[in-house]
C-alpha positions in Angstrom: 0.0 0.0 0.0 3.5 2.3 0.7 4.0 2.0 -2.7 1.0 2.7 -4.2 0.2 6.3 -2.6 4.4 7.1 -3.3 3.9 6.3 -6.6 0.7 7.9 -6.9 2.3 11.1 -5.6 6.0 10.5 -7.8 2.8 10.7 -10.8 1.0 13.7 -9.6 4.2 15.4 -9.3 5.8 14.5 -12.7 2.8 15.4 -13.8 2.4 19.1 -12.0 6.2 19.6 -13.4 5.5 19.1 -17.1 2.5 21.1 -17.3 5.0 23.7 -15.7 7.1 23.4 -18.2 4.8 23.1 -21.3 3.4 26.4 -19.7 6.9 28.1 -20.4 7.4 26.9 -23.7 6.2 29.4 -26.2 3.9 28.5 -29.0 5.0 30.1 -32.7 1.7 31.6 -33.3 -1.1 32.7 -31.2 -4.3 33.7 -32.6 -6.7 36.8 -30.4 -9.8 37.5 -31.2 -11.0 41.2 -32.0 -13.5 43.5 -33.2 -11.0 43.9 -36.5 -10.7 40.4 -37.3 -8.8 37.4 -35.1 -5.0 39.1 -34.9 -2.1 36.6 -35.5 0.6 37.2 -33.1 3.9 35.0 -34.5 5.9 34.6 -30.9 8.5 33.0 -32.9 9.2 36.3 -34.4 9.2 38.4 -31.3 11.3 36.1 -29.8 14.1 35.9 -32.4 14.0 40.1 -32.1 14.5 40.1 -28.6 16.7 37.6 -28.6 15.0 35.3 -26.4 14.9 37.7 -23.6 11.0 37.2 -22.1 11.1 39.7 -20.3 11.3 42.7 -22.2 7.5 41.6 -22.5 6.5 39.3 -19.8 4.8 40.2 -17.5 4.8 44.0 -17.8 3.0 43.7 -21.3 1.1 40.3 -21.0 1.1 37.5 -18.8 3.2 34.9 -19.5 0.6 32.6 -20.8 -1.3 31.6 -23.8 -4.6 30.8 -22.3 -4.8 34.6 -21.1 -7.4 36.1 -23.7 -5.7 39.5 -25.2 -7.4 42.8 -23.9 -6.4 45.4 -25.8 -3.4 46.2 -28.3 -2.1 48.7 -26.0 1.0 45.7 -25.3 1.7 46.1 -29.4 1.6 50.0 -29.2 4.7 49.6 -27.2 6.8 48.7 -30.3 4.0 49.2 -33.2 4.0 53.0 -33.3 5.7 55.4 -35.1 9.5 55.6 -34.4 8.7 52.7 -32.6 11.2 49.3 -32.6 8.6 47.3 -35.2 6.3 48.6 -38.3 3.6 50.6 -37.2 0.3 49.8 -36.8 -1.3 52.5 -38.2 -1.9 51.6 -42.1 -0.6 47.9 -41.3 -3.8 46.0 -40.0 -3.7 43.3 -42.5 -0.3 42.1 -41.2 -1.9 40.8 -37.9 -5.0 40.7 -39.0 -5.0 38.3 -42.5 -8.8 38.7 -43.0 -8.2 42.1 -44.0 -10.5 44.3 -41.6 -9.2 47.9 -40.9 -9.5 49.3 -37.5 -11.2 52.7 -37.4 
């Protein structure tokens, strides 16, 4: 019986640890929904411009996870503005958002 509940709780840990860690791993693209169409965020990307560093992001921009729903673009204005370190978003709508709605 010993070794049932320690191997039960060897499991549940293993377990706890992986989803931990799946947590942390980025995915390449996630997809929010908006009122201008579903925007495609490619993490990949980001990543590879700031050089793998998550924090320039996370958390002060957005949590650190993908199941967190996207509340406003005011995280992409931080970069996406004029003079800012990526295109602007102004004029540019249809490179996150692929079905082609413009944002007023």
């Amino acid at each position: 019986m010993r070794h049932v509940i320690v191997s039960i709780i060897a499991v549940t840990l293993v377990g706890g640890v992986t989803i931990a860690a799946q947590d942390k791993t980025p995915q390449e693209k996630l997809v929010f929904q908006s009122k201008g169409g579903d925007a495609i965020f490619t993490h990949a990307a980001h990543i590879e411009r700031e050089k793998g560093e998550c924090a320039t992001c996370h958390p002060k921009l957005w949590p650190q996870s993908a199941r967190e729903p996207l509340k406003s673009s005011d995280g992409c204005r931080t970069c996406h503005r004029a003079g800012g370190a990526a295109f602007e978003m102004k004029g540019n709508c249809a490179k996150c958002h692929p079905s082609g709605a413009s944002h007023p």
